[in-house]
mmCIF file of the N, C-alpha and C atoms, coordinates in Angstrom:
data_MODEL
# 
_entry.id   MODEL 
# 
loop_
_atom_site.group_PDB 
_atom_site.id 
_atom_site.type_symbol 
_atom_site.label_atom_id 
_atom_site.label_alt_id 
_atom_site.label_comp_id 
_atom_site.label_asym_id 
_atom_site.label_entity_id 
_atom_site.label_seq_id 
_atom_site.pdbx_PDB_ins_code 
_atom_site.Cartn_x 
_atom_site.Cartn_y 
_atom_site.Cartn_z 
_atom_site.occupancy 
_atom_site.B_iso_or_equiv 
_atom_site.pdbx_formal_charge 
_atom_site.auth_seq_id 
_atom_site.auth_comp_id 
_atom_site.auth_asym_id 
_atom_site.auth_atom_id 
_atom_site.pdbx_PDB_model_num 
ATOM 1   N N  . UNK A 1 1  ? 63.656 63.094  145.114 1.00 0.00 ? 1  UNK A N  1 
ATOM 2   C CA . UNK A 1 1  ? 63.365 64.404  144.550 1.00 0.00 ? 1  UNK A CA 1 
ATOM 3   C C  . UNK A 1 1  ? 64.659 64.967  143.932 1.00 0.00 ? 1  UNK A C  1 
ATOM 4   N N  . UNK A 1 2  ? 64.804 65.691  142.580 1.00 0.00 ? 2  UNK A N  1 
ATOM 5   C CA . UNK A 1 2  ? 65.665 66.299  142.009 1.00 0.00 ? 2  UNK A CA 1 
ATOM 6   C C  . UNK A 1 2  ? 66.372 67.072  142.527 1.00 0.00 ? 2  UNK A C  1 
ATOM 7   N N  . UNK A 1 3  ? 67.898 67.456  142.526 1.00 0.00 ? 3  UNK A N  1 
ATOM 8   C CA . UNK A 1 3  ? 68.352 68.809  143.038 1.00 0.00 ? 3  UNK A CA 1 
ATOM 9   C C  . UNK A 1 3  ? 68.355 69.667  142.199 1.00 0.00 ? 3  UNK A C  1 
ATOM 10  N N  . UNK A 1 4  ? 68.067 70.817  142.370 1.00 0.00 ? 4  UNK A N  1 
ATOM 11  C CA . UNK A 1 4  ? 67.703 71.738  141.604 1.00 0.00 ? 4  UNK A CA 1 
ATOM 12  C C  . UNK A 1 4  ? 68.888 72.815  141.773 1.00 0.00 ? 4  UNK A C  1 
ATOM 13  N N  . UNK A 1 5  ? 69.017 73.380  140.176 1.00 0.00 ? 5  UNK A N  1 
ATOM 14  C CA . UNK A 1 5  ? 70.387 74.087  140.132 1.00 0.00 ? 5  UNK A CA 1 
ATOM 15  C C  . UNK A 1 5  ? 70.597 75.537  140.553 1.00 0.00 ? 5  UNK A C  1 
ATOM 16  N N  . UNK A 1 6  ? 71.270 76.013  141.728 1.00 0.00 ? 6  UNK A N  1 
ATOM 17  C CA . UNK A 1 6  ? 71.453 77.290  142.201 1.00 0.00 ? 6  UNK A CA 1 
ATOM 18  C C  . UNK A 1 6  ? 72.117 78.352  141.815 1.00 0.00 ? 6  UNK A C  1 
ATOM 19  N N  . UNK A 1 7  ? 71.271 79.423  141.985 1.00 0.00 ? 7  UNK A N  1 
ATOM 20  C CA . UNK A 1 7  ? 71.811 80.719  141.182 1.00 0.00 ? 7  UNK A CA 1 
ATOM 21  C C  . UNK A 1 7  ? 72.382 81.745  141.855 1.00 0.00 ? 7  UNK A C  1 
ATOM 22  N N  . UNK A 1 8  ? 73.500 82.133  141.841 1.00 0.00 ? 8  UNK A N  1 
ATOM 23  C CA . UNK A 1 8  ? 74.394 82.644  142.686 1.00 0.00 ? 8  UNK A CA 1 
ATOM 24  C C  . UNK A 1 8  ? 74.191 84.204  141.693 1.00 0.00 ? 8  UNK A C  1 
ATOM 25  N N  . UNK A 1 9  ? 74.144 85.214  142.585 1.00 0.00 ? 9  UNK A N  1 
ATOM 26  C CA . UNK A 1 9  ? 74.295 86.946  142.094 1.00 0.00 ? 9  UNK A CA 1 
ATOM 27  C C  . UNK A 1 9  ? 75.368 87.650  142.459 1.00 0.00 ? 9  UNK A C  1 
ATOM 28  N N  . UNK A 1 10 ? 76.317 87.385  141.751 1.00 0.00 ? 10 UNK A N  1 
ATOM 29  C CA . UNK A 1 10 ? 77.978 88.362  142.179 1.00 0.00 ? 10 UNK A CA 1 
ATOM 30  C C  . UNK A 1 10 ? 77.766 90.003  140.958 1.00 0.00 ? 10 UNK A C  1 
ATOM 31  N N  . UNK A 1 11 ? 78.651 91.120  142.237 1.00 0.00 ? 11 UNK A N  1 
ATOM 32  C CA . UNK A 1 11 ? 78.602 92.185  141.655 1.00 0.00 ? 11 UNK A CA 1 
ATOM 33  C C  . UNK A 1 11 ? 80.376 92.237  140.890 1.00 0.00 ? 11 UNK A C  1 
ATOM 34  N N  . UNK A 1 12 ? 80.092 93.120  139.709 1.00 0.00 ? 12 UNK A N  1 
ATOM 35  C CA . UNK A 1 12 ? 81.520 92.819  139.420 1.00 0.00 ? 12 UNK A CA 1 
ATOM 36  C C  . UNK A 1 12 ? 81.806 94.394  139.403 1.00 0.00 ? 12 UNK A C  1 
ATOM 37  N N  . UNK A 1 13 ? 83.041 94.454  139.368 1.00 0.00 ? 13 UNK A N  1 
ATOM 38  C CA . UNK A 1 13 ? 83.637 96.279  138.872 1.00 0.00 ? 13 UNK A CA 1 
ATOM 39  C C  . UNK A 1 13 ? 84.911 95.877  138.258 1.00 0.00 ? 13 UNK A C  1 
ATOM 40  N N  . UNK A 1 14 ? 84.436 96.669  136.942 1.00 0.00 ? 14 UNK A N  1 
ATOM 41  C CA . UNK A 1 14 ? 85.300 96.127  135.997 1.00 0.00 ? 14 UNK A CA 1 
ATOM 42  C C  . UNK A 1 14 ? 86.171 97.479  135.268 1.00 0.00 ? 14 UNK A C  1 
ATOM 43  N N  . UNK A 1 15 ? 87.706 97.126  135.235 1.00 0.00 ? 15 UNK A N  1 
ATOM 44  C CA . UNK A 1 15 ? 88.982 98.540  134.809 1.00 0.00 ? 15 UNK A CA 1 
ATOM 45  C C  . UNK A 1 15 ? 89.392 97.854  133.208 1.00 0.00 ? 15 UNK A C  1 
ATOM 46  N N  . UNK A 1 16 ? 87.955 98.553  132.390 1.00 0.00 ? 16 UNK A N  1 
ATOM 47  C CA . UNK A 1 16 ? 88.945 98.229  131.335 1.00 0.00 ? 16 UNK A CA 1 
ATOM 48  C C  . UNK A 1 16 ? 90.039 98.760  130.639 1.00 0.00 ? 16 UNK A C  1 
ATOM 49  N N  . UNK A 1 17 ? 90.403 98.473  129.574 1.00 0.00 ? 17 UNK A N  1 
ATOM 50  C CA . UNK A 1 17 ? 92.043 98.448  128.866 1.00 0.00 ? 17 UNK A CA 1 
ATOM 51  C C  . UNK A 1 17 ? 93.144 98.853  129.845 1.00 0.00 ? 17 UNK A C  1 
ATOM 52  N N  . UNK A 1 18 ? 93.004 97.677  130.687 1.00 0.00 ? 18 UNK A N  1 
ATOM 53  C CA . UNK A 1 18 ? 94.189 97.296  131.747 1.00 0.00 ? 18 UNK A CA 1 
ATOM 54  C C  . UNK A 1 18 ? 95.569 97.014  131.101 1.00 0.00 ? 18 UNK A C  1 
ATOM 55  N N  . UNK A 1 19 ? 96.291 97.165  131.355 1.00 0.00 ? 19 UNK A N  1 
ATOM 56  C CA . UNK A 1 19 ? 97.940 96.449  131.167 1.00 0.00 ? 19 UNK A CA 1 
ATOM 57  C C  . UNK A 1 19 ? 97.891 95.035  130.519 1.00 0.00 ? 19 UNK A C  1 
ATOM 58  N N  . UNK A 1 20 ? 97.023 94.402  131.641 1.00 0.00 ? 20 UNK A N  1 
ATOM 59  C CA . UNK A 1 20 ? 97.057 93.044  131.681 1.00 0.00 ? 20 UNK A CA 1 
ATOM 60  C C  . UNK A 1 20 ? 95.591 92.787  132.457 1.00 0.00 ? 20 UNK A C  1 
ATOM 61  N N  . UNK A 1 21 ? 95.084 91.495  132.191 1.00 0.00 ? 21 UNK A N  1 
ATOM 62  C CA . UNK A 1 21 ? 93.638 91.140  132.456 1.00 0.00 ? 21 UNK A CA 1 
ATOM 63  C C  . UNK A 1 21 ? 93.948 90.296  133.890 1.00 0.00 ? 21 UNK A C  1 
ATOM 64  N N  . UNK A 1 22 ? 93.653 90.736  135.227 1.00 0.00 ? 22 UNK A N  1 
ATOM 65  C CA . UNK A 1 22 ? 93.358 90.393  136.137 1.00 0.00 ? 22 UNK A CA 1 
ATOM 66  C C  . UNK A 1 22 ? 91.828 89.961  137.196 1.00 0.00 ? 22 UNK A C  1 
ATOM 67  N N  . UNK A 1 23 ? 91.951 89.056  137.813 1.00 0.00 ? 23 UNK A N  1 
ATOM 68  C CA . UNK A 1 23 ? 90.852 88.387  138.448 1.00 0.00 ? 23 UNK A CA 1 
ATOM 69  C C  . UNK A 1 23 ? 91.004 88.406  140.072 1.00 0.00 ? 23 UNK A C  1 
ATOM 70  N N  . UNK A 1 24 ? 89.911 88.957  140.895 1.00 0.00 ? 24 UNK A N  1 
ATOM 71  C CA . UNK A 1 24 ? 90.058 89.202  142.042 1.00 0.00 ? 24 UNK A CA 1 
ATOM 72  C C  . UNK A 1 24 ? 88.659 88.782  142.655 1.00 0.00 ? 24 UNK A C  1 
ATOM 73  N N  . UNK A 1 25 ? 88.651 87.986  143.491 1.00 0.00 ? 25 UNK A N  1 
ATOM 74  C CA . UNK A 1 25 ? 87.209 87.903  144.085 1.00 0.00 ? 25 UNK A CA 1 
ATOM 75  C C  . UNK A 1 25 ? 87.056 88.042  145.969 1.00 0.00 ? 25 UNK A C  1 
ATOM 76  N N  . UNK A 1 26 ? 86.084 88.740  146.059 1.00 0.00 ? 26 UNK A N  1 
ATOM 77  C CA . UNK A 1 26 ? 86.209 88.566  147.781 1.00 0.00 ? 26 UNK A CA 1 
ATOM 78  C C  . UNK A 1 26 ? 85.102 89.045  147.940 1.00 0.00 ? 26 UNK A C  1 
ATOM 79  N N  . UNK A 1 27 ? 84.299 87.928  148.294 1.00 0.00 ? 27 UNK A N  1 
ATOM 80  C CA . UNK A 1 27 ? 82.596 87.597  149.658 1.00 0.00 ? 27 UNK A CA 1 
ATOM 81  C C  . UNK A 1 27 ? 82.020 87.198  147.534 1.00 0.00 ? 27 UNK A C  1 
ATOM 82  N N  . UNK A 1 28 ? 81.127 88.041  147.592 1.00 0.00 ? 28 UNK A N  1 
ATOM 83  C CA . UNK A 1 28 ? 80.154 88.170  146.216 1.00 0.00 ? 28 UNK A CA 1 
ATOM 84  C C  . UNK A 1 28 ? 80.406 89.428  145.205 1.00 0.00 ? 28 UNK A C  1 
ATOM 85  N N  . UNK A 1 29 ? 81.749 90.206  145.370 1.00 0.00 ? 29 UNK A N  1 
ATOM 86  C CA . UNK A 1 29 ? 82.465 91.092  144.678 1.00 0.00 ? 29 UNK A CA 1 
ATOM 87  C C  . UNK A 1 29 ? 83.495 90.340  143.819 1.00 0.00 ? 29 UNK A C  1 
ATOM 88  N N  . UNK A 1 30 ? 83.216 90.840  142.367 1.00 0.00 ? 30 UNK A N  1 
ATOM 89  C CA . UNK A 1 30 ? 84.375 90.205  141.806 1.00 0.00 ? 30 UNK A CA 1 
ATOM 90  C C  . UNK A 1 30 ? 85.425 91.568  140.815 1.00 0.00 ? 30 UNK A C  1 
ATOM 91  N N  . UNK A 1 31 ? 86.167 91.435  141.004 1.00 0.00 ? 31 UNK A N  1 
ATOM 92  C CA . UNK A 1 31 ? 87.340 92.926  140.929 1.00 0.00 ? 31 UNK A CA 1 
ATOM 93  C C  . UNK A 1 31 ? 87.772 92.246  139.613 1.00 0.00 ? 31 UNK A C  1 
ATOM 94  N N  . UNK A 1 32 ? 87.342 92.767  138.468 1.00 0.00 ? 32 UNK A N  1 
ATOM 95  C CA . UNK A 1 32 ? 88.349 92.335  137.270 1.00 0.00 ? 32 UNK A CA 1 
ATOM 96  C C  . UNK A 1 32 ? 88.911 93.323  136.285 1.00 0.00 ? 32 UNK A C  1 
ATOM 97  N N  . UNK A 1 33 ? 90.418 93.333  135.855 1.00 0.00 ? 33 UNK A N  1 
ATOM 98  C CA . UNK A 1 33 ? 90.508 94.322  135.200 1.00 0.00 ? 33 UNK A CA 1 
ATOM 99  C C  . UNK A 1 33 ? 90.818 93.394  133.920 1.00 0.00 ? 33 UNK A C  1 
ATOM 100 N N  . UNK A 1 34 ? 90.698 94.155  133.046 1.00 0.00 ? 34 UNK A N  1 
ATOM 101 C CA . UNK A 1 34 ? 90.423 93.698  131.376 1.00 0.00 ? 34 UNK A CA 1 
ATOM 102 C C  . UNK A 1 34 ? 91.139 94.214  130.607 1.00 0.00 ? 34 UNK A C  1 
ATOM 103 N N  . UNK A 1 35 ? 92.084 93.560  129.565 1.00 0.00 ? 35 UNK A N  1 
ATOM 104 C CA . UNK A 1 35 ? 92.857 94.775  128.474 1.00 0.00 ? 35 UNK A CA 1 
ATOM 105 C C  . UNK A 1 35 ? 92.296 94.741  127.312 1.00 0.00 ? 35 UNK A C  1 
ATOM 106 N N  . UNK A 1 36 ? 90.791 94.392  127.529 1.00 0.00 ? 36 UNK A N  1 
ATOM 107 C CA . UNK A 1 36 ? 89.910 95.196  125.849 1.00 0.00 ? 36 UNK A CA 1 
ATOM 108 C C  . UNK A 1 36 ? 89.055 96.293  126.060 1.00 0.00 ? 36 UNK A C  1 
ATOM 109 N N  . UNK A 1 37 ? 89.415 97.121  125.223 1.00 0.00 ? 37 UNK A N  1 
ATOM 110 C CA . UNK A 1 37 ? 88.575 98.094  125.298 1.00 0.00 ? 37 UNK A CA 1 
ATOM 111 C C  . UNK A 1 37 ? 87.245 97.775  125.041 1.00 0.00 ? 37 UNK A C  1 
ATOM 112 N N  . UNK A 1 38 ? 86.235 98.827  125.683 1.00 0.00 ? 38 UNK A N  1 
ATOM 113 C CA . UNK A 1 38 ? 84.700 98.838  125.991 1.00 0.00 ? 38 UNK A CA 1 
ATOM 114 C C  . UNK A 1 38 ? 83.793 99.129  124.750 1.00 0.00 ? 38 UNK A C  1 
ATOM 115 N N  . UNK A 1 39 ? 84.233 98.245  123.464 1.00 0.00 ? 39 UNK A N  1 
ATOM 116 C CA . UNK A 1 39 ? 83.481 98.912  122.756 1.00 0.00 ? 39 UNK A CA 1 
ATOM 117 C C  . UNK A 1 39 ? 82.535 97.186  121.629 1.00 0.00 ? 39 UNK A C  1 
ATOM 118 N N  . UNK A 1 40 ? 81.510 97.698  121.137 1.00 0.00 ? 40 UNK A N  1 
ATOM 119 C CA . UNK A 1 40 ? 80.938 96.971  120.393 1.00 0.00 ? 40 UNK A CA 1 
ATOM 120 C C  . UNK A 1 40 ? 80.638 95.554  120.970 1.00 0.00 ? 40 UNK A C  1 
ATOM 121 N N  . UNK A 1 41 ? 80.685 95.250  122.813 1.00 0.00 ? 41 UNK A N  1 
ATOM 122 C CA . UNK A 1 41 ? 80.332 94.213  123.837 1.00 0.00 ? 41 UNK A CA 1 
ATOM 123 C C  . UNK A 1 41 ? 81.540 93.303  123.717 1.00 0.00 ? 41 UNK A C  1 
ATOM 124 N N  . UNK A 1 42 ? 82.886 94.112  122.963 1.00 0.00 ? 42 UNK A N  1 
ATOM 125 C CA . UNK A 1 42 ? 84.285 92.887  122.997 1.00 0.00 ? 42 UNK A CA 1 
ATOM 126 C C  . UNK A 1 42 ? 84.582 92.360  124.687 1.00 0.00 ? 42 UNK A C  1 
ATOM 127 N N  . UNK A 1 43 ? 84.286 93.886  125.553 1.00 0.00 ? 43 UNK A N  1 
ATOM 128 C CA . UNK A 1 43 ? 84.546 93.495  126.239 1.00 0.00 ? 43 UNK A CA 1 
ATOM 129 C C  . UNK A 1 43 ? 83.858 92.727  127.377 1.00 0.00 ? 43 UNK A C  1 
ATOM 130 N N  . UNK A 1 44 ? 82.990 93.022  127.594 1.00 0.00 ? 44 UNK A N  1 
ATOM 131 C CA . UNK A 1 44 ? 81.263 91.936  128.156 1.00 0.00 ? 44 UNK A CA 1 
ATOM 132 C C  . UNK A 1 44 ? 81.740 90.603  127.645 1.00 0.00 ? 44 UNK A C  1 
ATOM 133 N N  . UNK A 1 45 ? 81.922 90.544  126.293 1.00 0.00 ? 45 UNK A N  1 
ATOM 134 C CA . UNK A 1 45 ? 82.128 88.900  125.745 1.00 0.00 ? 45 UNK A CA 1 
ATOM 135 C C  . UNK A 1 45 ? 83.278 88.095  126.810 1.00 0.00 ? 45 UNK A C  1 
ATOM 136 N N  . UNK A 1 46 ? 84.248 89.100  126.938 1.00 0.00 ? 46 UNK A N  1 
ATOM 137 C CA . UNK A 1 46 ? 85.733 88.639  127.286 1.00 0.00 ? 46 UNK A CA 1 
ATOM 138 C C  . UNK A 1 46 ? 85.612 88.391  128.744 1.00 0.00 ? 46 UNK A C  1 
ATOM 139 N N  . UNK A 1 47 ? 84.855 89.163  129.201 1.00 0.00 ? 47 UNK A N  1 
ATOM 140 C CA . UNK A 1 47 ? 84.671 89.360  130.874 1.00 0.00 ? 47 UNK A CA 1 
ATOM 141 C C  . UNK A 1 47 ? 83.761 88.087  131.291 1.00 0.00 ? 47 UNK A C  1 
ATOM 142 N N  . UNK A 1 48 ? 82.840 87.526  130.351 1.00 0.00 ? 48 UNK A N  1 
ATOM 143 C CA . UNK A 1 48 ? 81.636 86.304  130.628 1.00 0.00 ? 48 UNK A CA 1 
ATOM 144 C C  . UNK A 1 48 ? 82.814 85.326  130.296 1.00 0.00 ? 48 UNK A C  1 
ATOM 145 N N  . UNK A 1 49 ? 83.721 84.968  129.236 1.00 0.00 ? 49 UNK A N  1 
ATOM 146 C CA . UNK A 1 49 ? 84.044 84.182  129.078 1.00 0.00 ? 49 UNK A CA 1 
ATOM 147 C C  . UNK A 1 49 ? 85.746 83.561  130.141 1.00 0.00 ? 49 UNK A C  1 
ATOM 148 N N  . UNK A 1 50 ? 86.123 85.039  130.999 1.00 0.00 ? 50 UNK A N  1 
ATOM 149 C CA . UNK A 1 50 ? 87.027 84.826  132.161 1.00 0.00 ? 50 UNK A CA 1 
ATOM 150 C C  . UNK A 1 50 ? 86.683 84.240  133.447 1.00 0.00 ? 50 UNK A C  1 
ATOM 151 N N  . UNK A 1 51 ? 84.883 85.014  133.380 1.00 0.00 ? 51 UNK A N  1 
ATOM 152 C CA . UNK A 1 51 ? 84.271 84.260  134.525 1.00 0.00 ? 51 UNK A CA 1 
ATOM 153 C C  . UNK A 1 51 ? 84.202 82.596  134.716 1.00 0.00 ? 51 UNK A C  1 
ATOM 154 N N  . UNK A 1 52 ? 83.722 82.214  133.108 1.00 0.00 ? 52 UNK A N  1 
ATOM 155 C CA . UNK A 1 52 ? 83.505 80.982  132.908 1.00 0.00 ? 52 UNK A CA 1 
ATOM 156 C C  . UNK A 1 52 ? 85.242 80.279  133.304 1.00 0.00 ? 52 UNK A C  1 
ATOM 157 N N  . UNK A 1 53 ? 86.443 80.502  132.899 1.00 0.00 ? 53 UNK A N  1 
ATOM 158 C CA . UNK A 1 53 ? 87.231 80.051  132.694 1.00 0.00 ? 53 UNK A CA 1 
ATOM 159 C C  . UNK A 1 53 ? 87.783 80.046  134.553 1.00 0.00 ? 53 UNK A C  1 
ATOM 160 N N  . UNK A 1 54 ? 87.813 80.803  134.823 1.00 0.00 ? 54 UNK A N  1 
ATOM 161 C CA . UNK A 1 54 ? 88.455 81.281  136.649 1.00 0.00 ? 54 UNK A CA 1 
ATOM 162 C C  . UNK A 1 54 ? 87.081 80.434  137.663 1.00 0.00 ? 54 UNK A C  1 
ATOM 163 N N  . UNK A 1 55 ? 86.084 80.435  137.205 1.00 0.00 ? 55 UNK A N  1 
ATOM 164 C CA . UNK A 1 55 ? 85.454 79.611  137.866 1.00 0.00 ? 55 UNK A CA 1 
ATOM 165 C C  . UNK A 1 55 ? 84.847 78.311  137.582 1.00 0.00 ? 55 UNK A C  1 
ATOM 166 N N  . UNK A 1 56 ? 86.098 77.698  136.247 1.00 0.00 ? 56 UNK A N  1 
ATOM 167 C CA . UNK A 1 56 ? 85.374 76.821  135.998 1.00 0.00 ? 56 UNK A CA 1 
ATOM 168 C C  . UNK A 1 56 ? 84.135 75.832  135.862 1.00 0.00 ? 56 UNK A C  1 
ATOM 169 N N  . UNK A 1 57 ? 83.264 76.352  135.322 1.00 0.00 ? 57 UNK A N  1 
ATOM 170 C CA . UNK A 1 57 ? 81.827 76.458  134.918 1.00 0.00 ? 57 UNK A CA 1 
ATOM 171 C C  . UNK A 1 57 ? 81.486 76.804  133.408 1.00 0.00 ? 57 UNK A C  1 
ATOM 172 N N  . UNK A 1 58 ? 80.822 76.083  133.045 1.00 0.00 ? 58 UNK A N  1 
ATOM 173 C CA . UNK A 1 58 ? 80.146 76.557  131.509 1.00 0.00 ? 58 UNK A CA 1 
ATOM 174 C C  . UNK A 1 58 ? 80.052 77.967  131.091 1.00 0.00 ? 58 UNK A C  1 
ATOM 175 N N  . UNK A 1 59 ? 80.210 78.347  130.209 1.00 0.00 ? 59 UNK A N  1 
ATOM 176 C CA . UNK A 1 59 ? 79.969 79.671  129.717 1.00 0.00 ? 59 UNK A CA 1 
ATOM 177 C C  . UNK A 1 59 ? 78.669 80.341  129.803 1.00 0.00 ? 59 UNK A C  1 
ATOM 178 N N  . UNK A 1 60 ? 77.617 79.097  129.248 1.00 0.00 ? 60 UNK A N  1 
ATOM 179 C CA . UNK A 1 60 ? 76.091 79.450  129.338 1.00 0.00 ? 60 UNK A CA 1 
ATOM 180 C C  . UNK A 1 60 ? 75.470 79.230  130.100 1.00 0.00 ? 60 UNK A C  1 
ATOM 181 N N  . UNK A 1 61 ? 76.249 79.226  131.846 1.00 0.00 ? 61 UNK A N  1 
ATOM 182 C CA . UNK A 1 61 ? 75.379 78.770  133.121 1.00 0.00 ? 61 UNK A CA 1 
ATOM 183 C C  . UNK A 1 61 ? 76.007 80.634  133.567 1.00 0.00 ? 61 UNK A C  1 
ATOM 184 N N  . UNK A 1 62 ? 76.306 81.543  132.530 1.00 0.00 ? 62 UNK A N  1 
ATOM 185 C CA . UNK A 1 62 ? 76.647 82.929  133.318 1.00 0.00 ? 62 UNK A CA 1 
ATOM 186 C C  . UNK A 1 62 ? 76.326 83.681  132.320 1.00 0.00 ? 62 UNK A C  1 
ATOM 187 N N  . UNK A 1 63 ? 75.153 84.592  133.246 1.00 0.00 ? 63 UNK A N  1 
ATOM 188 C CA . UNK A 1 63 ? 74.446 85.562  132.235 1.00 0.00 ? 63 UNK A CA 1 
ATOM 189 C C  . UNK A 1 63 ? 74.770 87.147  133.267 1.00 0.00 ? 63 UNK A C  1 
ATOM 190 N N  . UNK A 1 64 ? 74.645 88.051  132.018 1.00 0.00 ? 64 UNK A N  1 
ATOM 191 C CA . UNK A 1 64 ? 74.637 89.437  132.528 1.00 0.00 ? 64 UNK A CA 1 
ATOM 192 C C  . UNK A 1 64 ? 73.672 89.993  132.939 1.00 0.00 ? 64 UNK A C  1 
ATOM 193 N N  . UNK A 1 65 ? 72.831 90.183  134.125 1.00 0.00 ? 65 UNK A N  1 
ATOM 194 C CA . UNK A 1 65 ? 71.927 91.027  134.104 1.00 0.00 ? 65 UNK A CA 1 
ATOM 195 C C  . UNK A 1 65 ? 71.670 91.998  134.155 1.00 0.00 ? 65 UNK A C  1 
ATOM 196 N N  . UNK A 1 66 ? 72.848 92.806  134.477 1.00 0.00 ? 66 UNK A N  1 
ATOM 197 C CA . UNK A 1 66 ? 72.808 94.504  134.800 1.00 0.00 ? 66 UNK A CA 1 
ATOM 198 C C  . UNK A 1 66 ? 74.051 95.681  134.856 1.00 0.00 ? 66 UNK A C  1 
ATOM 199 N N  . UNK A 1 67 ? 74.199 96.215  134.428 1.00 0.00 ? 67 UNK A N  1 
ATOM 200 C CA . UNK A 1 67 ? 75.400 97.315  133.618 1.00 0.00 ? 67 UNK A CA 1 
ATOM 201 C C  . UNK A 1 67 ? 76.168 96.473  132.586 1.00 0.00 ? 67 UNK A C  1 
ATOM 202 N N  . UNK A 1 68 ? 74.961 96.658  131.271 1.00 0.00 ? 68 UNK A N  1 
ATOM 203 C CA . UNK A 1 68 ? 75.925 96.005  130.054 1.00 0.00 ? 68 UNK A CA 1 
ATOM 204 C C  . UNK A 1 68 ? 76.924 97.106  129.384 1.00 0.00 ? 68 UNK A C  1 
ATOM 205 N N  . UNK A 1 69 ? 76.379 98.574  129.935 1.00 0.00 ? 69 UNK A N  1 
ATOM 206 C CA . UNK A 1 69 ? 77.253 99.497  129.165 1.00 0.00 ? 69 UNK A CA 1 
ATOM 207 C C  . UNK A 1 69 ? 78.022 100.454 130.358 1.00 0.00 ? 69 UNK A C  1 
ATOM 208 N N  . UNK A 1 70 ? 77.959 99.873  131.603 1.00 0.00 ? 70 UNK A N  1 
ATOM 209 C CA . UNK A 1 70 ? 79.211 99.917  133.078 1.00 0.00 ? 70 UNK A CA 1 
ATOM 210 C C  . UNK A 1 70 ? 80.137 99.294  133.411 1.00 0.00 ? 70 UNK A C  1 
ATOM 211 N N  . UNK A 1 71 ? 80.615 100.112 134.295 1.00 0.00 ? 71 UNK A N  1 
ATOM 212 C CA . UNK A 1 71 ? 81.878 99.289  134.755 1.00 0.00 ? 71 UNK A CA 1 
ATOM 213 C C  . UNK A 1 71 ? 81.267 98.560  136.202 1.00 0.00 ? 71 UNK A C  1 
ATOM 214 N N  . UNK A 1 72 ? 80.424 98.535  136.618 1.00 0.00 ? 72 UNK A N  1 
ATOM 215 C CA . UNK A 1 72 ? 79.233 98.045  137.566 1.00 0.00 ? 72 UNK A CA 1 
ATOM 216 C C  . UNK A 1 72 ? 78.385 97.228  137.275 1.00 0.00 ? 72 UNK A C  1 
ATOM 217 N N  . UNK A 1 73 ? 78.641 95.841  137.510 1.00 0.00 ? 73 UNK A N  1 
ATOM 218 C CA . UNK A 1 73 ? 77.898 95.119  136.488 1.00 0.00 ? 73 UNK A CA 1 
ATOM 219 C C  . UNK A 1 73 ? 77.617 93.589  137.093 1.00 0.00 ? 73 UNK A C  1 
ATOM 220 N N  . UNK A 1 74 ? 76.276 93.202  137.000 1.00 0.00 ? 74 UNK A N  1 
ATOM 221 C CA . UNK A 1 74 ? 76.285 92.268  138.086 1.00 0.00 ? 74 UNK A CA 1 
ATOM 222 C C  . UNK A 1 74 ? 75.474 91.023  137.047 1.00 0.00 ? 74 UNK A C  1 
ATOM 223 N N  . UNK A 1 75 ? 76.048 89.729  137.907 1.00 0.00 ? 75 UNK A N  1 
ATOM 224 C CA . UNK A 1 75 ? 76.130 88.441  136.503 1.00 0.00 ? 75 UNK A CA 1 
ATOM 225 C C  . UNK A 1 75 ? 75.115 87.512  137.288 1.00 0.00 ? 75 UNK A C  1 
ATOM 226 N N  . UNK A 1 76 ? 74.398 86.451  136.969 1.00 0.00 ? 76 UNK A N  1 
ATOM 227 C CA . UNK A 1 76 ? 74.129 85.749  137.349 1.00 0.00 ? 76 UNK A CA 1 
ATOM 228 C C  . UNK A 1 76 ? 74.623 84.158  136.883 1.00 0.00 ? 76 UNK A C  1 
ATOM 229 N N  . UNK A 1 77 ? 75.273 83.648  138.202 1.00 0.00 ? 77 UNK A N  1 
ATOM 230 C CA . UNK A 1 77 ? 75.332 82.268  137.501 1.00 0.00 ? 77 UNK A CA 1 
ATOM 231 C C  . UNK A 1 77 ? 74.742 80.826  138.639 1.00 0.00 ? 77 UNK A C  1 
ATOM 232 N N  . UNK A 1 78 ? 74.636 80.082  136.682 1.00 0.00 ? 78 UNK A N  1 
ATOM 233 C CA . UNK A 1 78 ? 73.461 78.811  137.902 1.00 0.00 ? 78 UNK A CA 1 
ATOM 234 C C  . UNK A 1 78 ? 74.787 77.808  138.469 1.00 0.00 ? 78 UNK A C  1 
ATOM 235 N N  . UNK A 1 79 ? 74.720 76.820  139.087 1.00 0.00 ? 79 UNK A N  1 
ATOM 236 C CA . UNK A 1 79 ? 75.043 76.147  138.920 1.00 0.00 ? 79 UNK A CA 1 
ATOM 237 C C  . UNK A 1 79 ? 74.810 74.646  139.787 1.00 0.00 ? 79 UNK A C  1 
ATOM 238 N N  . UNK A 1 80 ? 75.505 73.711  139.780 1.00 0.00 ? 80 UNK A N  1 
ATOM 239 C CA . UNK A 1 80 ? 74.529 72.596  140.302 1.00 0.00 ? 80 UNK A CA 1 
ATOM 240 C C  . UNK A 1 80 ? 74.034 71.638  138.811 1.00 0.00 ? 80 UNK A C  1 
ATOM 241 N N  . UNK A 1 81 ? 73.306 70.874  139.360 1.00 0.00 ? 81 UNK A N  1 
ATOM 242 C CA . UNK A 1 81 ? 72.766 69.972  138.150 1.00 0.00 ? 81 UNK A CA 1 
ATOM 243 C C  . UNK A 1 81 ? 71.700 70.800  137.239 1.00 0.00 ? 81 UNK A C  1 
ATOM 244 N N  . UNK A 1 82 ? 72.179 70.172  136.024 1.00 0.00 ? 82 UNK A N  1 
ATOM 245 C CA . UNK A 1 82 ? 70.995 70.800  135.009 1.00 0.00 ? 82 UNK A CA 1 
ATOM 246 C C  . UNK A 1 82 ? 71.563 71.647  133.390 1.00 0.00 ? 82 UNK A C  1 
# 
């Protein structure tokens, strides 16, 4: 039988136009601060594509599901085979 790929739900809280772009994680909280400002989804883009990079994982196995226009904002990602 196939293994089937698991979807993990982390909450994030996110400080944008930080100094500098930092990454913090602890249990299913992920603490990130960002130095793009919140405008026109630059920064959503930048924040999906740090996740992908710090947790080494595909870009398109991490989707946003909730506060696209917060600093409260919770992602879903799959991962596993598939």
């Amino acid at each position: 039988m196939p293994v089937q790929p698991a979807e993990t739900f982390y909450e994030l809280i996110v400080i944008p136009r930080a100094r500098k772009t930092e990454f913090q994680m602890e249990n299913n909280i992920i603490r990130i601060k960002i130095n793009t400002a919140p405008e026109k989804g630059k920064a959503n883009k930048k924040i999906l594509d740090l996740l992908a990079k710090e947790l080494k994982i595909p870009r398109n196995n991490i989707t946003m599901v909730k506060g696209e226009f917060s600093r409260h904002k919770v992602v879903r990602i799959i991962s596993g085979p598939g």
